[in-house]
C-alpha positions in Angstrom: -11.0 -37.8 -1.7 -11.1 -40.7 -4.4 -13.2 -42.0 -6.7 -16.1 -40.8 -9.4 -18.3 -37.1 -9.2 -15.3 -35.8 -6.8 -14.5 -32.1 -6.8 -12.4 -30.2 -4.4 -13.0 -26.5 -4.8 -10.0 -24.2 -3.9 -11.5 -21.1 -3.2 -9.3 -18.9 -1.0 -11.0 -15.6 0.1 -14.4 -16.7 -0.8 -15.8 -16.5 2.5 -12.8 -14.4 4.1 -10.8 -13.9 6.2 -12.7 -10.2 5.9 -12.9 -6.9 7.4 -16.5 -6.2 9.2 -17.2 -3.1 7.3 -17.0 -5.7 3.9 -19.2 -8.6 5.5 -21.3 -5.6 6.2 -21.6 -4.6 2.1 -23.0 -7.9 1.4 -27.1 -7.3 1.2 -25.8 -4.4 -1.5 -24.5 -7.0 -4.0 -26.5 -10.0 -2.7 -28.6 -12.1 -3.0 -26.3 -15.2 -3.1 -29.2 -18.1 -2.8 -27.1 -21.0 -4.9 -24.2 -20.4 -2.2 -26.3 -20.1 0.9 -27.8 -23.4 0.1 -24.6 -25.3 -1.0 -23.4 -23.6 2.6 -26.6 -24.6 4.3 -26.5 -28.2 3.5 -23.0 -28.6 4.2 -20.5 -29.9 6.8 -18.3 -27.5 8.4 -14.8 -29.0 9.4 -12.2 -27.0 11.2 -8.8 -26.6 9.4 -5.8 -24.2 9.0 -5.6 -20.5 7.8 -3.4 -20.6 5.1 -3.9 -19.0 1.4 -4.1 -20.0 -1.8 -0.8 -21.1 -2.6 -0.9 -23.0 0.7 -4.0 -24.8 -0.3 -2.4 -25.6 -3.9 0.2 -26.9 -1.9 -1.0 -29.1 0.4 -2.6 -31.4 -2.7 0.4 -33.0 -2.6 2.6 -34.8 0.3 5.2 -33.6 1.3 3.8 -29.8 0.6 6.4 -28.5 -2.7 7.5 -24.7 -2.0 5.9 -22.2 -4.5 9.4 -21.6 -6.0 9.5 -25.6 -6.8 6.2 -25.5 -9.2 6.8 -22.5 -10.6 10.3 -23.5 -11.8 8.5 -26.4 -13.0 6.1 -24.3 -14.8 8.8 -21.7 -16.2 11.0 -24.5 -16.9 14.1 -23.6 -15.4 16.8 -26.0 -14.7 17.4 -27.1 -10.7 20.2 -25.7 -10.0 18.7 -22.4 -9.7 16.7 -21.5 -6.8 13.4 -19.5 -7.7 11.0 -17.2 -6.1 7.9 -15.9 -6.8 8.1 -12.2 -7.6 5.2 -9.5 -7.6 5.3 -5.8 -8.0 4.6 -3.8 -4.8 3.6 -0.2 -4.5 5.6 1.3 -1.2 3.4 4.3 0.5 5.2 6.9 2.8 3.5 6.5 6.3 5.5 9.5 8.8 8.9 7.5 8.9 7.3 4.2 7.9 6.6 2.2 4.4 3.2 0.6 3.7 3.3 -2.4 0.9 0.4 -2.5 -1.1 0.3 -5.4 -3.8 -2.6 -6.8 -6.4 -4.1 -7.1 -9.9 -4.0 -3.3 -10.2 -0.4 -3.4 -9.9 0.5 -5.9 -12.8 1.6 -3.9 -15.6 0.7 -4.4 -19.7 3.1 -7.2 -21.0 5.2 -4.8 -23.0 6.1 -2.8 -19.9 6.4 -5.9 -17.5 9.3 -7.2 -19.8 10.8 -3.7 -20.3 11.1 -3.8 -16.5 12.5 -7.3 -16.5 15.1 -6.5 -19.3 16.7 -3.9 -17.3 16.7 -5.6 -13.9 18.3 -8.5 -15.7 20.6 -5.9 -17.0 21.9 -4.2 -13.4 21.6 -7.4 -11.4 23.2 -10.3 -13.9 26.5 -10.0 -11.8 24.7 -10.7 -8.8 23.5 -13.7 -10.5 20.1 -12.8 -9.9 17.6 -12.7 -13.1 13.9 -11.5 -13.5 11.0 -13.6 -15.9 7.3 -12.8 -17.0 4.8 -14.5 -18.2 1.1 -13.8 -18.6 1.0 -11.4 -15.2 3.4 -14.2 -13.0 6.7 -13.0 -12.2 9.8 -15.5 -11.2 13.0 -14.5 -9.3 16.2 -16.7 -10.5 18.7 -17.1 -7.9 22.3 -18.7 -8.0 22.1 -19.2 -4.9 19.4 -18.2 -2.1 20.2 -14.4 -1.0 19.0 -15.6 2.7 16.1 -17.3 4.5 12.7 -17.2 3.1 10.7 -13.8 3.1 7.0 -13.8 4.4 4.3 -15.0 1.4 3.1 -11.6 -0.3 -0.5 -12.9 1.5 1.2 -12.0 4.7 2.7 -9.1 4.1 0.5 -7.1 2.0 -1.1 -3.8 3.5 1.5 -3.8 6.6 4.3 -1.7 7.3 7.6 -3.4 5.3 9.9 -2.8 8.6 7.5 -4.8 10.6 7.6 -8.4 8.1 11.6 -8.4 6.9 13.3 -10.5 9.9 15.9 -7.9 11.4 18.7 -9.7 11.5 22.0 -10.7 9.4 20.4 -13.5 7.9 18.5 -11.5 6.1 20.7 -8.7 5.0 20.7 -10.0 1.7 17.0 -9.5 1.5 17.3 -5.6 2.8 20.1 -4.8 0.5 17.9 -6.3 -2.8 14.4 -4.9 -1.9 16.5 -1.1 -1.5 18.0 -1.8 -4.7 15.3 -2.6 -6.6 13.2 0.5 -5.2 15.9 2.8 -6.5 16.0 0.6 -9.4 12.0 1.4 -10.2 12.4 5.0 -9.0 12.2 6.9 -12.2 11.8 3.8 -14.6 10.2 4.9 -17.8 7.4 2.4 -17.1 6.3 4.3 -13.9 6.3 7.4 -15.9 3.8 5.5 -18.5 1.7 4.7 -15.2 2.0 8.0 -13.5 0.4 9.4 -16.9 -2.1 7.1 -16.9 -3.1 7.8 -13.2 -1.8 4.7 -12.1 -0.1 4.1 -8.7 3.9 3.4 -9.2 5.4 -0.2 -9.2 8.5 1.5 -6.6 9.2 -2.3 -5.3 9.1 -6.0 -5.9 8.7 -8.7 -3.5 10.2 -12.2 -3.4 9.1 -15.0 -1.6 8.7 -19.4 -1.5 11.9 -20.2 -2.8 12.8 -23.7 -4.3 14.8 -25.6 -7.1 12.8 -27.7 -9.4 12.7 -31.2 -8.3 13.8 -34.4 -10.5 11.0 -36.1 -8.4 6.9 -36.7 -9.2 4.1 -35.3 -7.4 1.5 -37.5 -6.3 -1.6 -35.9 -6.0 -5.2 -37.2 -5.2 -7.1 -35.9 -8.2 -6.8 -36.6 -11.7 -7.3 -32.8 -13.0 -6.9 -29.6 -11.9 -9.2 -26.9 -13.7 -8.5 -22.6 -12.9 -6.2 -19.9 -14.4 -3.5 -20.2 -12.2 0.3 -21.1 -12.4 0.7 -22.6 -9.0 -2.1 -25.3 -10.5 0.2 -25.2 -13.6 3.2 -26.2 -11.8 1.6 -29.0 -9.4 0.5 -31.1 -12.9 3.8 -30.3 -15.2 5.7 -31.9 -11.5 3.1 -34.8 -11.8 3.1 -37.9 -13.2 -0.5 -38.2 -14.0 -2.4 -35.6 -13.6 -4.1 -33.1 -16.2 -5.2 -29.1 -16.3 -7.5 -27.7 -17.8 -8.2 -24.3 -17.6 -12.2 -24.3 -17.9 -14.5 -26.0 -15.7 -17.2 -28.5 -17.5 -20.6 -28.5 -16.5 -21.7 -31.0 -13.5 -22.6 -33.8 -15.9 -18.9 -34.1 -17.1 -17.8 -33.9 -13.5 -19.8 -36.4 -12.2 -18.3 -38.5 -14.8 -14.7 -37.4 -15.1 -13.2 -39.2 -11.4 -12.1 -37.1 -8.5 -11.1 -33.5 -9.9 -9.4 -29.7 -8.4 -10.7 -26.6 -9.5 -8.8 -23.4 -8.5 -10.4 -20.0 -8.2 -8.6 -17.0 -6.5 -10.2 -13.7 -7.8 -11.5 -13.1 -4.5 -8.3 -13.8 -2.8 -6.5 -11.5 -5.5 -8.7 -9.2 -4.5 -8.4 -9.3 -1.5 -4.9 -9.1 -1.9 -5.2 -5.8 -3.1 -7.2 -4.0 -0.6 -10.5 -3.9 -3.5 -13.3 -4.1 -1.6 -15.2 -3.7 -5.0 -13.4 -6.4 -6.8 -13.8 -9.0 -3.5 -17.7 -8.2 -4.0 -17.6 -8.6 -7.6 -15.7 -11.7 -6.9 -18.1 -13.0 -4.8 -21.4 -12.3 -7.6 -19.3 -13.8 -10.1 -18.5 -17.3 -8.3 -22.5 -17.1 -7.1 -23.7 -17.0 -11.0 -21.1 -18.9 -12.2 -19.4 -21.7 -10.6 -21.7 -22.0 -6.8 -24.8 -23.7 -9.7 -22.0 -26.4 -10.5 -21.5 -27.4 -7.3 -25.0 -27.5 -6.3 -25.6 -30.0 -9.1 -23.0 -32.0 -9.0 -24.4 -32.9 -5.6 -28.2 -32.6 -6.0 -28.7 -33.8 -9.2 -25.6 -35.7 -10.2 -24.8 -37.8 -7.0 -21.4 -35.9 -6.6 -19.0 -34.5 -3.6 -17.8 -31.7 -2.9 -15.3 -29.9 -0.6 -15.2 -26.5 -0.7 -11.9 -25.3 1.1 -11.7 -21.1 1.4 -8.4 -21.0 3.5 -10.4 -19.4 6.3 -10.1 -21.9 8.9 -12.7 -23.9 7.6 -13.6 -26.6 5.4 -17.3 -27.1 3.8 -18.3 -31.0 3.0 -21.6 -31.7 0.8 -22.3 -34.8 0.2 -25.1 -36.5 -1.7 -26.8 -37.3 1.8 -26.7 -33.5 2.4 -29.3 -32.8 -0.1 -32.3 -34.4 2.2 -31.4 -32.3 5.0 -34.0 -29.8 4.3 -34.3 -28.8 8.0 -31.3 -27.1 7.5 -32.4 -23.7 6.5 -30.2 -21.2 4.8 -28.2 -18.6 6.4 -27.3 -15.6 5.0 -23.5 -15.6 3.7 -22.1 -12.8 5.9 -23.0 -15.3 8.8 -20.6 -18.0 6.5 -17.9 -15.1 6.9 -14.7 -15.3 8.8 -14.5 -11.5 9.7 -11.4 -9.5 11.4 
């Protein structure tokens, strides 16, 4: 995309991939009119599954690796390799672990850097380090214990034997991840959570690793709006793009040149197995982001490309808005459902 009144609308989860039994909850939460409209105007193009990172990625040619922007956005040197970290909550299945990940599992800030402090403390000989900031999490590496791990997207809700590569590449990796879950065993902050009713953070998982690059990102938009630190780290690597956290209103979009905006509360939620917070998600995008779009085409002349990671990619255009023979469908027929 270039040019003015551009927007390409990062939205992973937003319209799956779901379970049927949540595609089914819909009608309880709906209705979703704005969206089904935007949707029902729109051209559908195939593209990859990939997730939200992977979507932030791809912005810029060659794709970075998560551990690239974050460095950039921590600002750590490159000759460190770096991961992105999140806490995990292991569940006993017979002989099996289940990893379970998401919002619910990012503990208060005080308790977050308690928890780095004393990994940094046990693991500084291994030259491996632990950072925090605003709920993101950052491995630092000397060196790279082994191949790459699965994205947490990948992994999460699965049984941990079944995504860790069995082989001596990665025995690193097994080594660490035991370590750290005896590590977290009786940590004082999971005995602040267990009083507080909260599930235990017993493991951490590391994945996307990269050194920060000397080199410039070129990207095809000018700024990237959304709360989110893979965003963050694509403009600091830039040479000219800006962020901005907020979205404007469709009159300063149609006038601001070709623009990114971010949103991955449904993902996150997703993420984390809420079926309430992914319907939440999806009310809260309806009343507060789908009217933007809508005008930005309909009134203001705009484009728009909504990409949800789902296979799919949505294309409305200012031609789109006199196709009124296209009636609506509802949005669980939008849904990529598992």
């Amino acid at each position: 995309m270039a040019g003015r009144g551009e927007l390409i609308c990062l939205a992973p989860g937003l319209l799956g991939p779901v379970p049927a039994t949540l595609a089914d909850a819909l009608p309880a939460v709906g209705p979703f009119p704005v969206l089904e409209a935007l949707l029902g105007r729109s051209g559908g193009h195939a593209a990859s599954r990939s997730d939200g990172e992977g979507l932030l990625r791809s912005l810029a040619e060659p794709a970075p690796s998560v551990g690239e922007l974050l460095a950039a956005e921590f600002d750590i040197p490159g000759d460190r390799v770096c991961y992105r970290a999140a806490p995990t909550h292991l569940r006993p299945d017979r002989d099996r672990l289940l990893l379970f990940a998401g919002d619910t599992l990012n503990p208060p800030a005080g308790e977050a850097e308690t928890i780095c402090r004393d990994f940094n403390h046990l693991f500084s000989e291994d030259g491996l380090s632990l950072q925090v900031r605003g709920g993101e999490w950052l491995l630092i590496a000397e060196s790279a214990p082994g191949p790459d791990l699965p994205p947490l997207s990948t992994v999460a809700g699965r049984y941990l034997d079944t995504v860790i590569p069995n082989d001596a590449a990665a025995r690193p990796w097994r080594k660490l991840l035991n370590e750290v879950q005896m590590f977290l065993h009786d940590h004082p902050a999971n005995t602040a959570r267990q009083s507080r009713g909260e599930l235990p953070i017993n493991g951490l998982w590391f994945w996307g690793g990269g050194r920060r690059s000397n080199g410039r990102l070129t990207l095809p938009v000018r700024i990237i709006h959304g709360d989110d630190p893979i965003a963050r780290g694509l403009v600091r690597s830039s040479s000219d793009v800006q962020y901005e956290r907020d979205v404007p209103p469709a009159m300063s979009l149609a006038e601001g040149g070709p623009r990114a905006f971010v949103w991955t509360d449904a993902e996150r939620a997703l993420l984390g197995g809420d079926a309430e917070a992914w319907l939440g998600a999806l009310q809260r995008f309806e009343s507060g982001y789908a009217g933007i779009l809508r005008d930005l085409v309909f009134e203001h002349g705009g484009r728009v490309e909504l990409r949800c990671a789902n296979g799919w990619t949505h294309r409305i255009t200012p031609v789109d808005r006199w196709r009124l023979w296209r009636r609506p469908k509802p949005l669980r027929e939008w849904l990529v459902v598992e």
